[in-house]
N, C-alpha and C positions, 0 to 999 in steps of 0.2 A: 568579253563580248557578251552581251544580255543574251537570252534565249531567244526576247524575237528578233532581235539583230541574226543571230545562227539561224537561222529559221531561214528567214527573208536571202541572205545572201546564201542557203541550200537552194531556197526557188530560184533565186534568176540567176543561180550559179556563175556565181562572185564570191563565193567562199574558196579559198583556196584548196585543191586539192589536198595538199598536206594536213591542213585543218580538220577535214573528211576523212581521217585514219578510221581503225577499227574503233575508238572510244567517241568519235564523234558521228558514227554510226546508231552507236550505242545511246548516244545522247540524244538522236535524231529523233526516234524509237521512242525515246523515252518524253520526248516532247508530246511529240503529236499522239502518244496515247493519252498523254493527259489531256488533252485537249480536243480530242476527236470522242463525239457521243459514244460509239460502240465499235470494238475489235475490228470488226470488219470494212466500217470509214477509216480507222487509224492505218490499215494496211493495206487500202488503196491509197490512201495520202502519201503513206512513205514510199511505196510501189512507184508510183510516179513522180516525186521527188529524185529519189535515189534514177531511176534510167532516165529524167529529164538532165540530174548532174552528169550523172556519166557521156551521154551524148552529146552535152556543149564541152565536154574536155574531153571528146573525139574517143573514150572507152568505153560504147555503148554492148560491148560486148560484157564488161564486168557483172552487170548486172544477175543477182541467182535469185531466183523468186523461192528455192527450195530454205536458201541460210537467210534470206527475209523472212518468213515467215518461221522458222525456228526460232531468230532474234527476237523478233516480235513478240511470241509467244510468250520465252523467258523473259522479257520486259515488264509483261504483260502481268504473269504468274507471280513475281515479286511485289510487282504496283500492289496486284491485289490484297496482298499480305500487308499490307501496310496499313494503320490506320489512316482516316482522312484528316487532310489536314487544310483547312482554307486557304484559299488561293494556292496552294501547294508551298508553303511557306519555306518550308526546310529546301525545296528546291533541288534541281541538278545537283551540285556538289556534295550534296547529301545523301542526295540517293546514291551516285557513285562509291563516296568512300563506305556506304553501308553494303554495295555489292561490286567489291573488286573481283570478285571472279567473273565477271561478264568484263570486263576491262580486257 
């Protein structure tokens, strides 16, 4: 599935639950920073992302604003380190196998 296919079906939450593990969290994060101007749009996007999913799959209690904003962070602090790369070329799969510890 493309990123904005994952993307799109996080919004109107048609991605399947299972799909939405911890690595597709992680991906989630990883998207909408790259894509959101500054920190603090990317962690309102994902803030309501994530408890718009959890609330159409009836677990609107899951949602921690304290381990979002940690994830986020380390998302965040990795991206930074990275040189730039247009259009983000190397992409999700890249980025993951370069940080499996957030896996």
């Amino acid at each position: 599935m493309t990123d904005d296919d994952f993307l799109a079906r996080l919004a109107d939450a048609t991605l399947a639950p299972a799909e939405f593990d911890h690595a597709g969290h992680v991906r989630a994060a990883y998207l909408v920073l790259r894509r959101e101007p500054t920190f603090g749009a990317a962690l309102d996007r994902i803030a309501g992302l994530i408890r718009h999913f959890a609330t159409r799959h009836g677990q609107s209690d899951k949602y921690h604003e304290t381990i979002t904003v940690a994830f986020m962070a380390l998302v965040n602090a990795r991206l930074q380190g990275r040189p730039p790369v247009p259009d983000d070329a190397a992409g999700w799969p890249a980025f993951a196998a370069a940080n499996p510890d957030l896996m």
